[in-house]
C-alpha positions as CSV (number, residue, x, y, z in Angstrom):
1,X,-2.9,-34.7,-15.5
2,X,-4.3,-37.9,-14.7
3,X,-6.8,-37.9,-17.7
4,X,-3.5,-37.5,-19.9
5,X,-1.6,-40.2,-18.2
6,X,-4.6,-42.7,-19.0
7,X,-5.1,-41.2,-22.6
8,X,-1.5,-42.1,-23.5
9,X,-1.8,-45.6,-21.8
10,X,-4.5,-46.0,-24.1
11,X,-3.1,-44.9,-27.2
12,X,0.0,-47.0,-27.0
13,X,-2.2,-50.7,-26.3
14,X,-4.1,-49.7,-29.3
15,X,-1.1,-48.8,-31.0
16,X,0.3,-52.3,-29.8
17,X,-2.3,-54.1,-31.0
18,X,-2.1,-52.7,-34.5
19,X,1.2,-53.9,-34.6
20,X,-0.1,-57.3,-33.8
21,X,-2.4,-57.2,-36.2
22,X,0.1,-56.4,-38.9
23,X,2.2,-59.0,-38.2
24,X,-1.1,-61.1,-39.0
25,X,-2.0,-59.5,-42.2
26,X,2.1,-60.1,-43.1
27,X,1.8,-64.1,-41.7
28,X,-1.9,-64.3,-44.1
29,X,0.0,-63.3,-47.5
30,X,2.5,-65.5,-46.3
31,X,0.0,-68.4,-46.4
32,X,-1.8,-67.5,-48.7
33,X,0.5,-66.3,-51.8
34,X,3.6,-68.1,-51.0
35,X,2.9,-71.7,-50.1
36,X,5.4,-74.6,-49.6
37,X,7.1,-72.1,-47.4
38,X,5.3,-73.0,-44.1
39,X,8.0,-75.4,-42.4
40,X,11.0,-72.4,-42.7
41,X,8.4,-70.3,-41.7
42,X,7.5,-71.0,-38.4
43,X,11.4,-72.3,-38.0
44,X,12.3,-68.5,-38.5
45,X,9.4,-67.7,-36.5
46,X,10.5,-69.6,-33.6
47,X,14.7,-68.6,-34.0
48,X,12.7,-64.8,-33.9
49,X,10.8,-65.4,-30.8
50,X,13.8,-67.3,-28.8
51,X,16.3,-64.3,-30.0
52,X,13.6,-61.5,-29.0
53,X,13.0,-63.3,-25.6
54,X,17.1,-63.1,-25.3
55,X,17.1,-59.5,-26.1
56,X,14.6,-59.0,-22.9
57,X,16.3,-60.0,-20.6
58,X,19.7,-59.2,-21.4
59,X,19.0,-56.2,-23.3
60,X,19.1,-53.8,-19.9
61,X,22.9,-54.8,-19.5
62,X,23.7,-54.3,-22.7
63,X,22.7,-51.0,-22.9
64,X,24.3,-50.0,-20.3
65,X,27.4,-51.5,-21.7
66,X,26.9,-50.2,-25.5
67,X,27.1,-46.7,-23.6
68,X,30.2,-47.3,-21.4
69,X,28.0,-46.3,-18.4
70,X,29.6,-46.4,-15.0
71,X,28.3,-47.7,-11.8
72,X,28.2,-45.2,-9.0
73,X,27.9,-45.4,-5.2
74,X,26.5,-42.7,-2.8
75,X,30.3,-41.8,-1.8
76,X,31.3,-40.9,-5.2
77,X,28.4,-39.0,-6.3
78,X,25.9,-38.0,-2.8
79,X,23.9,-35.4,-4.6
80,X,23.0,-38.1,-7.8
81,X,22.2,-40.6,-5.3
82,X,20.3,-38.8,-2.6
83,X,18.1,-36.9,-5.4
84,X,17.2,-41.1,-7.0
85,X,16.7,-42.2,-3.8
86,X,14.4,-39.8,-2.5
87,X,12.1,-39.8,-5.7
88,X,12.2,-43.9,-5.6
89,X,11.0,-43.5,-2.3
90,X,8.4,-41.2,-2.7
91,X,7.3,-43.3,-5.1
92,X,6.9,-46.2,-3.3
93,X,9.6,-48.1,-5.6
94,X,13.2,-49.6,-5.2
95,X,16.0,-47.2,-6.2
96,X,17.8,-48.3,-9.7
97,X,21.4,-48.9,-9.8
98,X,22.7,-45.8,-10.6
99,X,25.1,-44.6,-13.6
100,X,27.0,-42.4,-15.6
101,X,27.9,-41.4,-18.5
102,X,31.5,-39.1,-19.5
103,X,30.2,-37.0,-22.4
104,X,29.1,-33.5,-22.3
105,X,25.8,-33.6,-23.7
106,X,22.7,-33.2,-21.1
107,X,20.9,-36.2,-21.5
108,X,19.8,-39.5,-19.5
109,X,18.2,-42.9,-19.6
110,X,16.8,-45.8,-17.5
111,X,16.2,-49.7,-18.6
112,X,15.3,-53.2,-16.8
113,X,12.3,-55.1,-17.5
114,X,10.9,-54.1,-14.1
115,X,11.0,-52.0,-11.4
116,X,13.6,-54.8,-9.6
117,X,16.0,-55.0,-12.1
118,X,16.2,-51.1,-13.1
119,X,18.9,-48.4,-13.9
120,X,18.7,-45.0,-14.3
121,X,22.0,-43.3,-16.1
122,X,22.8,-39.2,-16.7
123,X,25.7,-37.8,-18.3
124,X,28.6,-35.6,-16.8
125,X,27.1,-32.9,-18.8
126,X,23.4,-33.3,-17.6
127,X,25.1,-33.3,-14.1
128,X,27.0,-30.1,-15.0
129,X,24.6,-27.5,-16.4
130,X,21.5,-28.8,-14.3
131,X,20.5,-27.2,-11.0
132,X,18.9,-30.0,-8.4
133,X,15.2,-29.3,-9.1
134,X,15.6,-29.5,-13.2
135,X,18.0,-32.8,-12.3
136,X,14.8,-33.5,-9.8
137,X,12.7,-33.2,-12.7
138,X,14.8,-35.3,-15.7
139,X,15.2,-38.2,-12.9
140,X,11.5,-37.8,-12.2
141,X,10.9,-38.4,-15.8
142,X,13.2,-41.4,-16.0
143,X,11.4,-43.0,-13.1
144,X,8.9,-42.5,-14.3
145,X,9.6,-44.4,-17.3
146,X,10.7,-47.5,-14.4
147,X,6.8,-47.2,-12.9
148,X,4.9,-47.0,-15.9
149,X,7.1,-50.1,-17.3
150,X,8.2,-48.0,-20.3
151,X,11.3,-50.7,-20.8
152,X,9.4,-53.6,-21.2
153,X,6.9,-51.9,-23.8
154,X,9.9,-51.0,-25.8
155,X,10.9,-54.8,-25.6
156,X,8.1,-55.9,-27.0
157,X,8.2,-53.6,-29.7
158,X,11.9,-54.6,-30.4
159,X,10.9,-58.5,-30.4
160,X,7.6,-57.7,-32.8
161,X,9.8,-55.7,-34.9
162,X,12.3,-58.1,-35.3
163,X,9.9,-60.8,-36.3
164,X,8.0,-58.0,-39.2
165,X,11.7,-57.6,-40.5
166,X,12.3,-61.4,-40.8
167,X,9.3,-61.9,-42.3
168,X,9.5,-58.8,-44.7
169,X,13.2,-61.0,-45.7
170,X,11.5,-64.3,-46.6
171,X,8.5,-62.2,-48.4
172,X,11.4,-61.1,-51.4
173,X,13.6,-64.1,-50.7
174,X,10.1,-66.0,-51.7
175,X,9.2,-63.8,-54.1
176,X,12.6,-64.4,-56.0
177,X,13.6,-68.1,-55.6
178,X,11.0,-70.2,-53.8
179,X,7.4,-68.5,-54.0
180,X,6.4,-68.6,-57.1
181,X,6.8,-72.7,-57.8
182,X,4.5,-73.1,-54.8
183,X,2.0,-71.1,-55.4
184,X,1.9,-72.5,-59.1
185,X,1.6,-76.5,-57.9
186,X,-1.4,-75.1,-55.6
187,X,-3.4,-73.8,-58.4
188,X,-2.7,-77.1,-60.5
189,X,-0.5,-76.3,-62.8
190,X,3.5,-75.6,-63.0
191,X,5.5,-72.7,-61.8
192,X,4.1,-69.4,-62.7
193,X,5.6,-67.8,-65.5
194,X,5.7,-64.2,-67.8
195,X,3.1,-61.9,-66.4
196,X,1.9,-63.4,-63.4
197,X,5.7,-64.1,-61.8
198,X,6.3,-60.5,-62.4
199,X,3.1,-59.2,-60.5
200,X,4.5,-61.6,-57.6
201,X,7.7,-60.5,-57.7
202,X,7.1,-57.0,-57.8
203,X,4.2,-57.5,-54.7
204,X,7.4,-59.0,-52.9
205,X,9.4,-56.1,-53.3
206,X,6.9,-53.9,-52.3
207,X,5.9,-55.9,-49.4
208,X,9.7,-56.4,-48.1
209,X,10.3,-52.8,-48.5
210,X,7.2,-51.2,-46.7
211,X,6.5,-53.6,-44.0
212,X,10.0,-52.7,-41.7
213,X,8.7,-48.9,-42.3
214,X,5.9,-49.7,-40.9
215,X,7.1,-51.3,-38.2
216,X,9.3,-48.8,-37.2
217,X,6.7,-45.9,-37.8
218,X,4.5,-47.8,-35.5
219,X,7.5,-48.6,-32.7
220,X,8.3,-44.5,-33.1
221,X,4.8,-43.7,-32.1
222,X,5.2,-45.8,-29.0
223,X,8.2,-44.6,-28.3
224,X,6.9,-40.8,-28.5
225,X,3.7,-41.8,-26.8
226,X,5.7,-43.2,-23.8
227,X,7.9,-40.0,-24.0
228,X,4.7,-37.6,-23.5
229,X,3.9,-40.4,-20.6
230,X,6.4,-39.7,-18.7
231,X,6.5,-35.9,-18.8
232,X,3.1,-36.1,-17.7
233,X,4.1,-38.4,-14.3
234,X,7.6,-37.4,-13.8
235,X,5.6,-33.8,-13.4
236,X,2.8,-35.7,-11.1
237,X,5.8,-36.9,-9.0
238,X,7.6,-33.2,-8.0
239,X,4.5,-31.5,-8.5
240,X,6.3,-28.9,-10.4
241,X,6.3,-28.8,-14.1
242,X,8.2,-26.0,-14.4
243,X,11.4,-27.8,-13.1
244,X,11.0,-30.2,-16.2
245,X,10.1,-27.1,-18.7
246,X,13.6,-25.5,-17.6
247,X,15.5,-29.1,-18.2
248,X,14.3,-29.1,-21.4
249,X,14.4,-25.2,-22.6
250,X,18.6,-26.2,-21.3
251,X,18.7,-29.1,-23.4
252,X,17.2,-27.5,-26.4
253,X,19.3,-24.9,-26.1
254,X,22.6,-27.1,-25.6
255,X,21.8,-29.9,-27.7
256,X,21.1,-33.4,-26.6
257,X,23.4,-35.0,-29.5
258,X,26.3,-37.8,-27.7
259,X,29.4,-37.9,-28.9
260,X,29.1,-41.7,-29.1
261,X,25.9,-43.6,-28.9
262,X,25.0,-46.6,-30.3
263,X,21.8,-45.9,-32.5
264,X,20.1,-49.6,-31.2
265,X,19.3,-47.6,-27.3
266,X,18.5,-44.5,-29.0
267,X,14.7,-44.3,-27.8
268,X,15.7,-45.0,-24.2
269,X,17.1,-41.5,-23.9
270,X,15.5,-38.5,-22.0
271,X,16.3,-36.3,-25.2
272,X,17.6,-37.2,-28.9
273,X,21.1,-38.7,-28.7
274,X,21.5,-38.4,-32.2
275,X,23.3,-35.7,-33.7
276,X,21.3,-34.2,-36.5
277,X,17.7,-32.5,-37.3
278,X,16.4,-33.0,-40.5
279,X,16.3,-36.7,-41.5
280,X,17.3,-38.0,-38.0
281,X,14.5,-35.9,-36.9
282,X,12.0,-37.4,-39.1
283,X,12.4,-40.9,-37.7
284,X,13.3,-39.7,-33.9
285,X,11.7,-41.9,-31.3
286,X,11.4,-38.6,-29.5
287,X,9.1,-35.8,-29.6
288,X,10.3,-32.3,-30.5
289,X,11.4,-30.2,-27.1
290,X,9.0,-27.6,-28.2
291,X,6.1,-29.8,-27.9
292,X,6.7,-31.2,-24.8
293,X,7.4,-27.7,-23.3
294,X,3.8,-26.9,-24.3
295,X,2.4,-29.9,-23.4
296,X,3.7,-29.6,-20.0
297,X,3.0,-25.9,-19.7
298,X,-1.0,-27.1,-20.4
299,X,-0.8,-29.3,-17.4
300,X,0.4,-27.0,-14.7
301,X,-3.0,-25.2,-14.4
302,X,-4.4,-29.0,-13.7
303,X,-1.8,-29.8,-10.9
């Protein structure tokens, strides 16, 4: 268990530092093929950073917002709120603000930066079909999430996939109106013209068009990384796997999809909010239930 838990903390720096590293291959074309451009550059660079930094910390609140989630006290919910605090406990941590959510679908999610400013939310319908140890289990998971700092990992993501999407913008913008003039003057002679515009133009496109894919291929394999993550210590926490392998058969079998979610806090979910399983599945920040049920099934003989 704990081999798999450091495995996937692994796998997820590396996978951050390949997305650094892409947004440096993206700044060195930049540079390199599109000069004169420098001084809007690092403006936009800048106007990314500040709005990503925004996002961070105000991001938790929105999300909580963009679901309609509703604050609730011990009184109104005692069995939610006893089964959060004693897992925050046992964990050594401080218990989340608690919420829900009114739609039917099982499914939950937490957010904050940090283990001070966290929130865990269910749904009436997680609430409803889900006996206290697979509840036990799905909260266990979402703490989990809170420990391991999940929230903040998906920040960063958010921020350095904002900035690859700007960029991959002033990459065809360039391309099209400004790039090729600057890149002519460099080499001594006027703007570029016939076959060599078209080359750059076309290298624009194709640059514009594949580096936001990337990006979000790369913040989907975070996501799912972080999802396996926290199966594995949400299961270290109750020391029974099999609570989580029954929340999930449920879910599987009920369907995770919300009647309205807003797609921007999709990967915070326990489950896929999003209604759908062919092309929705393709690009779902979230691992199939099937594989998680045997992943977590592989770990109980460890535990």
């Amino acid at each position: 268990m704990y081999s798999q838990i450091a495995a996937n903390k692994r796998r997820t720096l590396y996978i951050l530092i390949g997305f650094f590293l892409f947004i440096a291959v993206i700044v060195f074309i930049l540079v390199k093929f599109f000069n004169g451009g420098t001084g809007i550059f690092i403006g936009a660079m800048i106007g990314s950073l500040v709005y990503a930094t925004i996002m961070f910390f105000v991001g938790s609140r929105m999300s909580l917002a963009l679901n309609k989630a509703q604050a609730v006290s011990r009184e109104q919910n005692p069995r939610l709120y006893r089964i959060v605090e004693n897992l925050s406990i046992e964990d050594g941590l401080p218990t989340p603000k608690i919420y829900v959510m009114n739609d039917p679908a099982p499914n939950a999610f937490a957010t904050g930066r940090n283990p001070n400013k966290s929130s865990v939310c269910v749904t009436s319908g997680l609430l409803d079909i889900m006996n206290d140890q697979e509840l036990e289990a799905v909260l266990s998971h979402e703490i989990s999430h809170i420990k391991n700092y999940d929230m903040r990992v998906n920040m960063i993501a958010f921020a350095l996939t904002s900035i690859i999407s700007l960029l991959a913008d002033f990459m065809i913008n360039l391309a099209f109106f400004g790039g090729m003039g600057g890149y002519g003057g460099r080499r001594g002679g006027g703007s570029m013209e016939g076959e060599g515009q078209t080359t750059f133009i076309f290298l624009g496109i194709i640059a514009a068009i594949l580096a936001p894919i990337i990006a979000s291929l790369i913040q989907l394999a975070i996501s799912r990384r972080r999802e396996y993550l926290a199966d594995a210590s949400g299961a270290l926490m109750t020391k029974y796997p099999e609570g989580l392998i029954s929340a999930l058969q449920k879910i599987d079998k009920t369907g995770s999809g919300l009647n309205n979610v807003n797609t921007a806090t999709a990967h915070f979910f326990f489950a896929n909010p999003l209604k759908g399983h062919k092309i929705t599945s393709l690009f779902s920040t979230h691992p199939p239930i099937k594989d998680r049920i045997k992943k977590l099934k592989e770990m109980e003989t460890t535990i």
